[in-house]
N, CA, C and O atoms as a GROMACS GRO file, in nm:
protein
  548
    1UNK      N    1  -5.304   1.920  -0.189
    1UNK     CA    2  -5.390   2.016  -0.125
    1UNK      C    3  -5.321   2.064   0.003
    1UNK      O    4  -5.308   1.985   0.096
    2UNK      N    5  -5.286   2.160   0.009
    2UNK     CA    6  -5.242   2.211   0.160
    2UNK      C    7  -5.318   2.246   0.236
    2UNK      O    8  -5.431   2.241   0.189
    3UNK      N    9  -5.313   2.297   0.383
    3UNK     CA   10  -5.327   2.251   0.497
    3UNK      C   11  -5.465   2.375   0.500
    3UNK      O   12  -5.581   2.336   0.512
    4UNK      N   13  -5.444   2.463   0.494
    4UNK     CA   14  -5.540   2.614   0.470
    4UNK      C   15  -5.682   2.557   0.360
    4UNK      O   16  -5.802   2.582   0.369
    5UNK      N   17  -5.586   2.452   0.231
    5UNK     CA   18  -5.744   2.428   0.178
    5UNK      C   19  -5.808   2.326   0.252
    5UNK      O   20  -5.917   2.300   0.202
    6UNK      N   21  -5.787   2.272   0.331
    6UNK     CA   22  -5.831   2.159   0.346
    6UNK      C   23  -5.914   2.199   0.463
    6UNK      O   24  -6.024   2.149   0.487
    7UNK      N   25  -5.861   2.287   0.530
    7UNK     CA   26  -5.916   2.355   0.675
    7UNK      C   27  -6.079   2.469   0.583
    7UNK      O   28  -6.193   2.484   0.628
    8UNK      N   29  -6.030   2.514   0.478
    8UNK     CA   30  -6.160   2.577   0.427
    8UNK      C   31  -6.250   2.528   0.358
    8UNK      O   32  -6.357   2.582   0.330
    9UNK      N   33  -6.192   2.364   0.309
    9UNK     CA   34  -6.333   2.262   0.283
    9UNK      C   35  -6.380   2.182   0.418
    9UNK      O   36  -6.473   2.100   0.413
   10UNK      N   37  -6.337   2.200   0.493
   10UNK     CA   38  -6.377   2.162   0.618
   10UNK      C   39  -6.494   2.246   0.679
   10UNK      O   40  -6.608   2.205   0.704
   11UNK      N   41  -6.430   2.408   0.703
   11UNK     CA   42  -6.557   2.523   0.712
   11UNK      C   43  -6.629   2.507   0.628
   11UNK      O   44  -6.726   2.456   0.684
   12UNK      N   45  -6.664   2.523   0.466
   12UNK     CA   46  -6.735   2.535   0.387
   12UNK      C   47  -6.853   2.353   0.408
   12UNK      O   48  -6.973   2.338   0.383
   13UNK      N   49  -6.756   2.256   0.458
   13UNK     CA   50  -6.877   2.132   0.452
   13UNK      C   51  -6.929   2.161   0.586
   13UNK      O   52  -7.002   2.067   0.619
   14UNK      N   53  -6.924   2.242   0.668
   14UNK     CA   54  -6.993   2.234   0.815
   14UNK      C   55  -7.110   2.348   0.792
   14UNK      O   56  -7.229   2.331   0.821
   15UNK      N   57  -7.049   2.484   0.727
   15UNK     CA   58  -7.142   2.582   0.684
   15UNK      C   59  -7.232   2.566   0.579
   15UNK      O   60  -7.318   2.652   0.560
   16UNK      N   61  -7.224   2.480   0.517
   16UNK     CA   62  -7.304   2.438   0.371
   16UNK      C   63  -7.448   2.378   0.438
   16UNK      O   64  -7.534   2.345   0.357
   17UNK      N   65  -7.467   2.368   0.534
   17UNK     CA   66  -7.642   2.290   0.550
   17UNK      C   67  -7.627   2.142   0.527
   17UNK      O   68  -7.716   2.076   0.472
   18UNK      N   69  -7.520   2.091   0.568
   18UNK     CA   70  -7.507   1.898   0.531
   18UNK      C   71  -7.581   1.876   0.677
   18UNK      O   72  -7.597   1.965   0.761
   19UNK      N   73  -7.624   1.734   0.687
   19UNK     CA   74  -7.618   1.690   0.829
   19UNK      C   75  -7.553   1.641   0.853
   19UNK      O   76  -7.499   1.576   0.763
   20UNK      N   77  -7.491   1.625   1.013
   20UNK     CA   78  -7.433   1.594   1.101
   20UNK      C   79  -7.326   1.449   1.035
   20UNK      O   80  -7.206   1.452   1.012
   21UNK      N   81  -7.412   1.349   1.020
   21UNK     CA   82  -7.408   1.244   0.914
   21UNK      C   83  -7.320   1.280   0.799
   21UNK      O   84  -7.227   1.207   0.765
   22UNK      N   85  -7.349   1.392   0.738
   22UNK     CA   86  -7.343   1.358   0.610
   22UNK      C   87  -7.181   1.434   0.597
   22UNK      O   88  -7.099   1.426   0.506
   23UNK      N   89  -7.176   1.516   0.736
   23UNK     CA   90  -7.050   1.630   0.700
   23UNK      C   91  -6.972   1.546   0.757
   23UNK      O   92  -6.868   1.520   0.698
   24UNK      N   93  -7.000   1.479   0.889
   24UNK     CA   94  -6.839   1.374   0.877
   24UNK      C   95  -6.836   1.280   0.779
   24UNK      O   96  -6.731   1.216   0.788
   25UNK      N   97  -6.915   1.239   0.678
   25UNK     CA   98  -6.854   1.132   0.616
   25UNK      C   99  -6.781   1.235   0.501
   25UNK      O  100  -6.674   1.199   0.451
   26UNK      N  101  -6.844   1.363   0.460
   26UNK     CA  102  -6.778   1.414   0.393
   26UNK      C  103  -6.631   1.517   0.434
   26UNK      O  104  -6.552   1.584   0.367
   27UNK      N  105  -6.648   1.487   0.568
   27UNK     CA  106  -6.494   1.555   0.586
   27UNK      C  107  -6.397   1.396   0.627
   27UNK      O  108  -6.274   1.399   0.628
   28UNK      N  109  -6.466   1.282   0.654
   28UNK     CA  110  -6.349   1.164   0.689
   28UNK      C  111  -6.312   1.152   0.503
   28UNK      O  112  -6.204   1.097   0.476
   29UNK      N  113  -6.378   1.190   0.411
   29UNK     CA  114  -6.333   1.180   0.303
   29UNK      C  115  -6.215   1.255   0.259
   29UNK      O  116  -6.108   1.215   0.212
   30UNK      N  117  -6.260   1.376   0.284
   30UNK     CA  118  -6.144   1.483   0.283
   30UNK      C  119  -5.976   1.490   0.321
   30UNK      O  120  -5.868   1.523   0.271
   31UNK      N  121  -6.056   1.414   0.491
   31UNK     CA  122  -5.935   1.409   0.576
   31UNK      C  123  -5.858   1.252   0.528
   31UNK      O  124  -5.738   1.230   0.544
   32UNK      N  125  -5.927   1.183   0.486
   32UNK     CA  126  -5.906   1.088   0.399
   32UNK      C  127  -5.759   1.092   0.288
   32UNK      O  128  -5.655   1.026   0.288
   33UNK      N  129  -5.793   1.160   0.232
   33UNK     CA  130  -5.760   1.260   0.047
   33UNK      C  131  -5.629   1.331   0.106
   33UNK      O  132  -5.521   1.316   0.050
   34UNK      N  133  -5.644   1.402   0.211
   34UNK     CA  134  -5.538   1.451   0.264
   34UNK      C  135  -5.429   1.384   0.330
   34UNK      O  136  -5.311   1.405   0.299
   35UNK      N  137  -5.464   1.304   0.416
   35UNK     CA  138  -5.416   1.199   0.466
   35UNK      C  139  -5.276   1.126   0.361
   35UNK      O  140  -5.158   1.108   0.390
   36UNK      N  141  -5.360   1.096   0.219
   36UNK     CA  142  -5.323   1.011   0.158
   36UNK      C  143  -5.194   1.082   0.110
   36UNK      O  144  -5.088   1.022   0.095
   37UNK      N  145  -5.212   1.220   0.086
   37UNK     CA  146  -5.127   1.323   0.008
   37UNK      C  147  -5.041   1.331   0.099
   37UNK      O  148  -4.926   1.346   0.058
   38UNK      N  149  -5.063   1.325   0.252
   38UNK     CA  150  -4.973   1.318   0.308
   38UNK      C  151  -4.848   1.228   0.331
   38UNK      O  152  -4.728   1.244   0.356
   39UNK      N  153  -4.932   1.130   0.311
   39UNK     CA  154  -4.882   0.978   0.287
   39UNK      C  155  -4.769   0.968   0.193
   39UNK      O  156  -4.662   0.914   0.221
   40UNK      N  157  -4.802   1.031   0.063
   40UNK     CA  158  -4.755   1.029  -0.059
   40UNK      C  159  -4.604   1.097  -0.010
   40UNK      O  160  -4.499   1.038   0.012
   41UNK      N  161  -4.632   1.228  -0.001
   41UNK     CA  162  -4.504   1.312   0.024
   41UNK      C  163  -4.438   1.277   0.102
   41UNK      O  164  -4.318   1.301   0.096
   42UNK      N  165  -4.488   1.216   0.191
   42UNK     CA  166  -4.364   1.154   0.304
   42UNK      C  167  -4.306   1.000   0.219
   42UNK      O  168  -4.189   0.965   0.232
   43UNK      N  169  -4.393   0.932   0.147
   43UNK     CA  170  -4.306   0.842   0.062
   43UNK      C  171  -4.228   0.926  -0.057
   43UNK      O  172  -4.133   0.858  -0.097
   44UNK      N  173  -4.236   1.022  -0.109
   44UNK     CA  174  -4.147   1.090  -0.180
   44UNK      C  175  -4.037   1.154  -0.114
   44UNK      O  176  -3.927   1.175  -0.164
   45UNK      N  177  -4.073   1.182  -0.005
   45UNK     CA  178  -3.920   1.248   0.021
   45UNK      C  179  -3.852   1.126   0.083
   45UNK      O  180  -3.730   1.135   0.067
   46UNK      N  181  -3.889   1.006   0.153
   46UNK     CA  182  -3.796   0.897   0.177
   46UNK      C  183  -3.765   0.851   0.031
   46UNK      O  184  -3.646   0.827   0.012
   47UNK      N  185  -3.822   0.840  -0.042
   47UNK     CA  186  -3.751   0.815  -0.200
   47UNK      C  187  -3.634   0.868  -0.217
   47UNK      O  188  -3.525   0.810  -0.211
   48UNK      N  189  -3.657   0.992  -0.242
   48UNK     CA  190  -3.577   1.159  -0.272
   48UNK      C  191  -3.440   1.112  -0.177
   48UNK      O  192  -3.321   1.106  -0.208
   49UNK      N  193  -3.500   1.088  -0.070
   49UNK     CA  194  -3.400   1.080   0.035
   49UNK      C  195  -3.271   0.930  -0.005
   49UNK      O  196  -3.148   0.943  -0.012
   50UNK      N  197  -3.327   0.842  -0.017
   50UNK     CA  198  -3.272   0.724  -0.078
   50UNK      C  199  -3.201   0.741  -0.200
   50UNK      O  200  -3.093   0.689  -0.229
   51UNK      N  201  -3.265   0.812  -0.263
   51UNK     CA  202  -3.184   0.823  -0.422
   51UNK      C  203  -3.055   0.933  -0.416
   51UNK      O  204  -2.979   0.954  -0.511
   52UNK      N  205  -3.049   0.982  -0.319
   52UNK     CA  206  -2.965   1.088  -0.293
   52UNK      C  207  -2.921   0.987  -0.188
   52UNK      O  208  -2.897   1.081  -0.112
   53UNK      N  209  -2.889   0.879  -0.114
   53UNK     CA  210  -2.824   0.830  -0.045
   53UNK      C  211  -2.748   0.777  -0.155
   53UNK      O  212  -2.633   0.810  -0.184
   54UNK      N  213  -2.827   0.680  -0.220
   54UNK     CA  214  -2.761   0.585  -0.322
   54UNK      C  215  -2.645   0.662  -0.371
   54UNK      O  216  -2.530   0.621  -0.355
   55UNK      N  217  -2.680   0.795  -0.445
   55UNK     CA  218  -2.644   0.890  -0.533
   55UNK      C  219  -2.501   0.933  -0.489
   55UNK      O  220  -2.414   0.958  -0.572
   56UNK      N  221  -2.485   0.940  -0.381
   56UNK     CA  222  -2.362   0.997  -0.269
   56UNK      C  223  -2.302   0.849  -0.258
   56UNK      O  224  -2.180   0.846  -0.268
   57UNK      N  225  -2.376   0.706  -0.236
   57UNK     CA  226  -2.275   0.600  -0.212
   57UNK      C  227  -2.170   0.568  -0.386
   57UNK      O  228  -2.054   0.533  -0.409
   58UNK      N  229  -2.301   0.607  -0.482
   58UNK     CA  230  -2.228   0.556  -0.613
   58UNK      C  231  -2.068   0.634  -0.595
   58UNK      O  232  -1.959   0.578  -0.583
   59UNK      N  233  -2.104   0.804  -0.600
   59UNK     CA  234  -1.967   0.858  -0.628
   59UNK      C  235  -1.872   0.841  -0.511
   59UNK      O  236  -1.751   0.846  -0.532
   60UNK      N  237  -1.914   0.824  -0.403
   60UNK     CA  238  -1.856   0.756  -0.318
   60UNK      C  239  -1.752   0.593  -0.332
   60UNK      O  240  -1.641   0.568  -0.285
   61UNK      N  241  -1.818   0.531  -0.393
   61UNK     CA  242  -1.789   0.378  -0.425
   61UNK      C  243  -1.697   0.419  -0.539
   61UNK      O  244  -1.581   0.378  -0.546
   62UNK      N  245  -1.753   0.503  -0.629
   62UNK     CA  246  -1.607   0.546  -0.745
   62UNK      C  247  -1.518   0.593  -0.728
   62UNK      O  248  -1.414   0.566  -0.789
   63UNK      N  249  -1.532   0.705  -0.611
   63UNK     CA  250  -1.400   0.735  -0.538
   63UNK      C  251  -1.270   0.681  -0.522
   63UNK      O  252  -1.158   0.700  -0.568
   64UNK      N  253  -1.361   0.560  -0.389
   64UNK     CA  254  -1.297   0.495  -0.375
   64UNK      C  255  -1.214   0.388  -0.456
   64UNK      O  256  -1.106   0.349  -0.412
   65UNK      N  257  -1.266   0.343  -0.569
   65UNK     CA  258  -1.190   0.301  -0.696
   65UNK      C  259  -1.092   0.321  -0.784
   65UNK      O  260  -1.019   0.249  -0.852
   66UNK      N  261  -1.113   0.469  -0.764
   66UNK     CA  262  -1.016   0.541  -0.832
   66UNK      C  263  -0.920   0.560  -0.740
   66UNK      O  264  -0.815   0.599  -0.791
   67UNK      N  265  -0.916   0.543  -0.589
   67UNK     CA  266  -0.811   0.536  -0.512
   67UNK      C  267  -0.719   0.395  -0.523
   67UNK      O  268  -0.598   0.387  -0.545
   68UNK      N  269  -0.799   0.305  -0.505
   68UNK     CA  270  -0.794   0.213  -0.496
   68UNK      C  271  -0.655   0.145  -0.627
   68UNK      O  272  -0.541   0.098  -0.620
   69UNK      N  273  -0.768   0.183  -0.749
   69UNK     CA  274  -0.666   0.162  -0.883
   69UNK      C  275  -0.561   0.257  -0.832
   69UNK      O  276  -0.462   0.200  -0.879
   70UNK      N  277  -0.513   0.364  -0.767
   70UNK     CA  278  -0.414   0.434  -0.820
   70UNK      C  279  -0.298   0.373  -0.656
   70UNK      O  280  -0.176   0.380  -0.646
   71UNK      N  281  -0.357   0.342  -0.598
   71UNK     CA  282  -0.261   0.294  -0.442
   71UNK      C  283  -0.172   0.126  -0.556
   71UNK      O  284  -0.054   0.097  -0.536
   72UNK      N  285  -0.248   0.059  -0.647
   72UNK     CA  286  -0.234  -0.032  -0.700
   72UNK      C  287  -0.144  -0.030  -0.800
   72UNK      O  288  -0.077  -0.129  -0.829
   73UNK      N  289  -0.133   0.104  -0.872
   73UNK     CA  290  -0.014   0.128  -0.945
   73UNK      C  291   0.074   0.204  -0.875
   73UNK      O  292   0.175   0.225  -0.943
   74UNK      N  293   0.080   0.263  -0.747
   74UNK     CA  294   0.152   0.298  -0.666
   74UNK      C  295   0.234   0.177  -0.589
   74UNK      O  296   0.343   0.196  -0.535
   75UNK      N  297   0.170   0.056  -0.591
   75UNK     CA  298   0.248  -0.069  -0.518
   75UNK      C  299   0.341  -0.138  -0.640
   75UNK      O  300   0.433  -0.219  -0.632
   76UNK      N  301   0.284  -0.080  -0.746
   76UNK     CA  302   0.336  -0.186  -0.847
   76UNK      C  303   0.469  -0.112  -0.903
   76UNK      O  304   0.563  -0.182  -0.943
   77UNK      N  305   0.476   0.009  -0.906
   77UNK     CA  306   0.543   0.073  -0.899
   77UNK      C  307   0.688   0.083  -0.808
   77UNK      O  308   0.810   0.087  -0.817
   78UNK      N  309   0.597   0.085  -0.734
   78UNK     CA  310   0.751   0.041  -0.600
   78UNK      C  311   0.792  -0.098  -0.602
   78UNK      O  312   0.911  -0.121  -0.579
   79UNK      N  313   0.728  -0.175  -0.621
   79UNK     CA  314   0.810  -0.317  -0.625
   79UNK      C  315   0.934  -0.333  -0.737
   79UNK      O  316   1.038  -0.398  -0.724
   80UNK      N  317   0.887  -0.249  -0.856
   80UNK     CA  318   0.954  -0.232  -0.980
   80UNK      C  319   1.078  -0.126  -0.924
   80UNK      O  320   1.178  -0.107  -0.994
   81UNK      N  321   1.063  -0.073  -0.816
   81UNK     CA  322   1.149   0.015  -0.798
   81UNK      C  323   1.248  -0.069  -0.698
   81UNK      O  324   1.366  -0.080  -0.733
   82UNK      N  325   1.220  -0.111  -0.612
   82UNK     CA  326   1.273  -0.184  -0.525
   82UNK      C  327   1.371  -0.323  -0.576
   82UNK      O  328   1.481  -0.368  -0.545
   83UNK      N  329   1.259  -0.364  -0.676
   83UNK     CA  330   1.321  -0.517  -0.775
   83UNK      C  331   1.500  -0.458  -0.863
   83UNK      O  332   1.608  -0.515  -0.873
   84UNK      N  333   1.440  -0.299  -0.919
   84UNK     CA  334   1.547  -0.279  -0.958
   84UNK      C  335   1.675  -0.248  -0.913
   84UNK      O  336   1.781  -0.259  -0.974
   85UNK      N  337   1.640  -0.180  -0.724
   85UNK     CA  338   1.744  -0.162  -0.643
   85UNK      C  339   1.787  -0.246  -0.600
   85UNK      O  340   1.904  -0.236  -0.564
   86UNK      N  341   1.735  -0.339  -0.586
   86UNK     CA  342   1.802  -0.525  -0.527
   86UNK      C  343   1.885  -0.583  -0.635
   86UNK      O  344   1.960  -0.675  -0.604
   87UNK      N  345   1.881  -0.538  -0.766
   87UNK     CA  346   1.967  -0.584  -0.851
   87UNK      C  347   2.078  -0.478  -0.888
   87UNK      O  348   2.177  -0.532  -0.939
   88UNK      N  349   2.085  -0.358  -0.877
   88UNK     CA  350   2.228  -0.297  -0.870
   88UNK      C  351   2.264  -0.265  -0.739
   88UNK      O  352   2.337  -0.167  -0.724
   89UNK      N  353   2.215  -0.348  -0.608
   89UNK     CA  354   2.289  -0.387  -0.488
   89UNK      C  355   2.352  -0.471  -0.520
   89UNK      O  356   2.474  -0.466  -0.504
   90UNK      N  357   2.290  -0.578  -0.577
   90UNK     CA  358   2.336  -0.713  -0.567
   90UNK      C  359   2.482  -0.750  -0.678
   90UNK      O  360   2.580  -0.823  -0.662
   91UNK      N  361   2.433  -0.652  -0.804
   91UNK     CA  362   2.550  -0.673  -0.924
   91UNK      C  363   2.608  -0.585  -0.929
   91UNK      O  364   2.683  -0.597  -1.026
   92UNK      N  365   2.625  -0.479  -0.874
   92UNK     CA  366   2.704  -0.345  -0.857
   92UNK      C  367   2.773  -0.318  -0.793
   92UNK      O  368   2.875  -0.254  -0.821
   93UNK      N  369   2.719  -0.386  -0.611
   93UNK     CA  370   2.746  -0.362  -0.470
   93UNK      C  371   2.700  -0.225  -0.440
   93UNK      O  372   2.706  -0.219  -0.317
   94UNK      N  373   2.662  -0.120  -0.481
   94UNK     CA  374   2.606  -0.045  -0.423
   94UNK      C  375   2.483  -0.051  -0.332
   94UNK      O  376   2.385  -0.125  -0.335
   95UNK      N  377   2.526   0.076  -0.227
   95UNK     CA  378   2.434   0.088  -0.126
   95UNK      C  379   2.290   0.116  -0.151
   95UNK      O  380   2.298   0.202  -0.239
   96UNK      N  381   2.163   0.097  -0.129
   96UNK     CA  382   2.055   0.083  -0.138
   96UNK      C  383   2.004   0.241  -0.229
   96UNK      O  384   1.947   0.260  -0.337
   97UNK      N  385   2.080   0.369  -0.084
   97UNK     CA  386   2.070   0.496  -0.125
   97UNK      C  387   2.116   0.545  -0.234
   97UNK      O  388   2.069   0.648  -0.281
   98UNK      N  389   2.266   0.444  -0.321
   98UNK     CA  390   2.323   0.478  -0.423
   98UNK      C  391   2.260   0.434  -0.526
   98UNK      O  392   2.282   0.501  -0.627
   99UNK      N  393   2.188   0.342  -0.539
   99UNK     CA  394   2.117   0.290  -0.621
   99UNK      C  395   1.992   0.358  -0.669
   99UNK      O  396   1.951   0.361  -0.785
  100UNK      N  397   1.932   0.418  -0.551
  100UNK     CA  398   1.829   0.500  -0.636
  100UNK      C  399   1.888   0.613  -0.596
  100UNK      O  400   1.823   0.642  -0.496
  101UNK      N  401   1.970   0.694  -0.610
  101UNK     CA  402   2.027   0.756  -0.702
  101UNK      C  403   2.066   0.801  -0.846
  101UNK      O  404   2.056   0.893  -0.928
  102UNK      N  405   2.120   0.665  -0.822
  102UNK     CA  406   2.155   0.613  -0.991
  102UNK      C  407   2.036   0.628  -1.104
  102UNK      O  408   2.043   0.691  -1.209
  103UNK      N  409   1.924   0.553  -1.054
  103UNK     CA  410   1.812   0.568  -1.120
  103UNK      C  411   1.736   0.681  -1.115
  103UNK      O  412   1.648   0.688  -1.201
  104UNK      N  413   1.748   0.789  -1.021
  104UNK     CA  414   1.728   0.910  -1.057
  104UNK      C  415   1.796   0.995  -1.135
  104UNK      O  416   1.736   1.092  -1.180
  105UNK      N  417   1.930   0.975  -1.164
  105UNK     CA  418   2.000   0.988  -1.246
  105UNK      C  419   2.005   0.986  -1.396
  105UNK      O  420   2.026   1.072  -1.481
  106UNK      N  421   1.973   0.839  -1.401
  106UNK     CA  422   1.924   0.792  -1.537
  106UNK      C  423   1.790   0.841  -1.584
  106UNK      O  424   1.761   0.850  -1.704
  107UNK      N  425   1.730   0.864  -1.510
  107UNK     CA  426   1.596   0.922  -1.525
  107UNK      C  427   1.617   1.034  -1.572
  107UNK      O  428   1.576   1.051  -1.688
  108UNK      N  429   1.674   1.132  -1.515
  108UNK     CA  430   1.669   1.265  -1.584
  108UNK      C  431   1.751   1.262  -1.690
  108UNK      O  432   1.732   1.350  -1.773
  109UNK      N  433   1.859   1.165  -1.717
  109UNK     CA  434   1.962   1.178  -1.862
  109UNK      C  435   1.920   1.142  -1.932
  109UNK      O  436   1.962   1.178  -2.042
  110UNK      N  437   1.796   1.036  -1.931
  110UNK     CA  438   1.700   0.955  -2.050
  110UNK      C  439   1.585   1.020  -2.095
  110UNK      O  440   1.558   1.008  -2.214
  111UNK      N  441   1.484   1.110  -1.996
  111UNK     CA  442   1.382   1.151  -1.997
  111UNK      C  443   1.280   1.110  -1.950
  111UNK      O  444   1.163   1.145  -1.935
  112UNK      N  445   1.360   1.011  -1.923
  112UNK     CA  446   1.213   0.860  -1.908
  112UNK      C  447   1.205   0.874  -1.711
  112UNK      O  448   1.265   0.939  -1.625
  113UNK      N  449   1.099   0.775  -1.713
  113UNK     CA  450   1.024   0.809  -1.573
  113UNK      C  451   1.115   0.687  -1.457
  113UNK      O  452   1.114   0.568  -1.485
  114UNK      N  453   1.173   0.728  -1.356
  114UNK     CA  454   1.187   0.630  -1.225
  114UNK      C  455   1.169   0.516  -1.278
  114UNK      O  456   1.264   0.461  -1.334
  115UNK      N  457   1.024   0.446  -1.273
  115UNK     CA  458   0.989   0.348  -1.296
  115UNK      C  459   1.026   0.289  -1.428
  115UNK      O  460   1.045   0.168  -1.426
  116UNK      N  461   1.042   0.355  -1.549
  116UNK     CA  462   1.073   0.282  -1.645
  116UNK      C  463   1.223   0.260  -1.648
  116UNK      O  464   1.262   0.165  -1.716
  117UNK      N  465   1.306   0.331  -1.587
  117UNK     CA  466   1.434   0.309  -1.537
  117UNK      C  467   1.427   0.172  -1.453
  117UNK      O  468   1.486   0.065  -1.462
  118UNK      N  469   1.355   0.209  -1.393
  118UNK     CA  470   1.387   0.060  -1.292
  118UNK      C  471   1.340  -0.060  -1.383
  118UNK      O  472   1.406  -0.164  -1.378
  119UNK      N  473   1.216  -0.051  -1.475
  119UNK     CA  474   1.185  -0.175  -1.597
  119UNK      C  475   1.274  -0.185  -1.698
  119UNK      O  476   1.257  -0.274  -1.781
  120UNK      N  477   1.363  -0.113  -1.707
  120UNK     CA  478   1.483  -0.127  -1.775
  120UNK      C  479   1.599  -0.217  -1.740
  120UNK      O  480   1.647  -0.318  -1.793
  121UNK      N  481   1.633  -0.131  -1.608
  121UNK     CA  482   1.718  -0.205  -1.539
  121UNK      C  483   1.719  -0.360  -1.515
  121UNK      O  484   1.816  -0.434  -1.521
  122UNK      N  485   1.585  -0.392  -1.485
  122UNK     CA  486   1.495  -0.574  -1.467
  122UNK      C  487   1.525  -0.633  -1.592
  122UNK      O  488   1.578  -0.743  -1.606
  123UNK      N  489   1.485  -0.545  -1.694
  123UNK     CA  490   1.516  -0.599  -1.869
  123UNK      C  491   1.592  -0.661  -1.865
  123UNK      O  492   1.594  -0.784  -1.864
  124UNK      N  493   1.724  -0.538  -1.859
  124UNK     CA  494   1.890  -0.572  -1.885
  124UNK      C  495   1.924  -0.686  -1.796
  124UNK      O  496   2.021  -0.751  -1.836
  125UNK      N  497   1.859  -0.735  -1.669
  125UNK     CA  498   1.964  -0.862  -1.606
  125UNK      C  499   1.926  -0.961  -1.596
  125UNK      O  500   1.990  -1.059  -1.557
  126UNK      N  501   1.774  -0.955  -1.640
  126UNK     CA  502   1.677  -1.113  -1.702
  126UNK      C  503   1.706  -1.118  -1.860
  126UNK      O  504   1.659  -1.216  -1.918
  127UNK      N  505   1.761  -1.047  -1.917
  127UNK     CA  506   1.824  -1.057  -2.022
  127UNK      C  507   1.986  -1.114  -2.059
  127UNK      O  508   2.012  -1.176  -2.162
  128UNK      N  509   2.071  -1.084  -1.966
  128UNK     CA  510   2.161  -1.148  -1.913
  128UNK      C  511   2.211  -1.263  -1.859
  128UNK      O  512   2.315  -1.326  -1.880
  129UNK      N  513   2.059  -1.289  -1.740
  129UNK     CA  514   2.066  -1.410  -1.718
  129UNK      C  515   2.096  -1.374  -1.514
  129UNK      O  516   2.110  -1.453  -1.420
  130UNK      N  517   2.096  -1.273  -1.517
  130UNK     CA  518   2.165  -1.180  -1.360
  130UNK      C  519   2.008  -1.155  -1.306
  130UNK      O  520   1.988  -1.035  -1.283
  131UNK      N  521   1.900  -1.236  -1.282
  131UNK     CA  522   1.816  -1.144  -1.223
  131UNK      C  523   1.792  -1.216  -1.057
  131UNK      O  524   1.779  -1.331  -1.016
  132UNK      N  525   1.795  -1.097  -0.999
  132UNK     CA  526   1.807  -1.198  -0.870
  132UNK      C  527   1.671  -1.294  -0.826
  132UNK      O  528   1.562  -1.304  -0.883
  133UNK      N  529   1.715  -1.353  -0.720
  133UNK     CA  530   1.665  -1.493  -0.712
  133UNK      C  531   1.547  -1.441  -0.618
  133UNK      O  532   1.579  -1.388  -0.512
  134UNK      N  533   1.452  -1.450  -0.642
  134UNK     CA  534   1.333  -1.431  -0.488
  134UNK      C  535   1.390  -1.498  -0.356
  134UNK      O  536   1.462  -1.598  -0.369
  135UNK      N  537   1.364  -1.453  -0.243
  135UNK     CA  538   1.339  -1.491  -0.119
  135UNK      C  539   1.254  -1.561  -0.072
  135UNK      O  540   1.280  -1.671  -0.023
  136UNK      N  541   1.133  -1.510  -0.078
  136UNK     CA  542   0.987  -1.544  -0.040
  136UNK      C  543   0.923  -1.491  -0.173
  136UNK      O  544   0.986  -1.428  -0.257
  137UNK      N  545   0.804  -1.522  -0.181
  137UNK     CA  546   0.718  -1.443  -0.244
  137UNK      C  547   0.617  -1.415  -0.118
  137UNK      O  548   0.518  -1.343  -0.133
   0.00000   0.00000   0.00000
């Protein structure tokens, strides 16, 4: 009920011939009824409001997941890249810069990607028996 009807059942219970008595209990009813509606809509739009918070944290939270997974194959990636430059430093003697070189190199003569160059490279010297030794983990 909006605000105009509620104001013209208000006139209409004062102009109608009620008594005094009888029109406030029938307008605390009203204002009652209204009240409640009011009540209501303000718990619907904090709802509304919440579900559209939630709604923004979900794709939010997936976002971030999908960052998350991809920074994760971005680390894993470079270690594979790095693992493979520490081993044609180490069995080649080439310089760090020559090395990925090389594997950019191979990359474009093979087709194949950086990284699978460099999982290649790891193949060939744990296959050998040449893979270098960790430091730390």
């Amino acid at each position: 009920m909006t605000e105009s009807e509620v104001l013209f059942q208000i006139s209409s219970i004062v102009n109608g011939g009620a008594s005094f008595p009888q029109a406030v209990e029938q307008i605390a009813v009203l204002m009652d009824s209204f009240d409640a509606a009011h009540r209501c809509l303000d718990f619907v739009d904090q709802q509304l409001g919440m579900l559209l918070i939630r709604t923004h944290l979900a794709e939010r939270r997936a976002q971030l997941k999908r960052e998350m997974a991809q920074m994760e194959e971005d680390l894993a990636i470079r270690k594979v890249m790095q693992r493979a430059e520490g081993l044609l430093i180490a069995r080649r003697a080439m310089s760090q810069a020559a090395a990925q070189r090389w594997i950019a190199q191979q990359s474009q003569k093979t087709g194949l990607s950086n990284s699978d160059v460099a999982g290649r490279i790891i193949a060939h010297y744990q296959a050998a028996g040449f893979e270098q030794k960790r430091i730390a983990s």
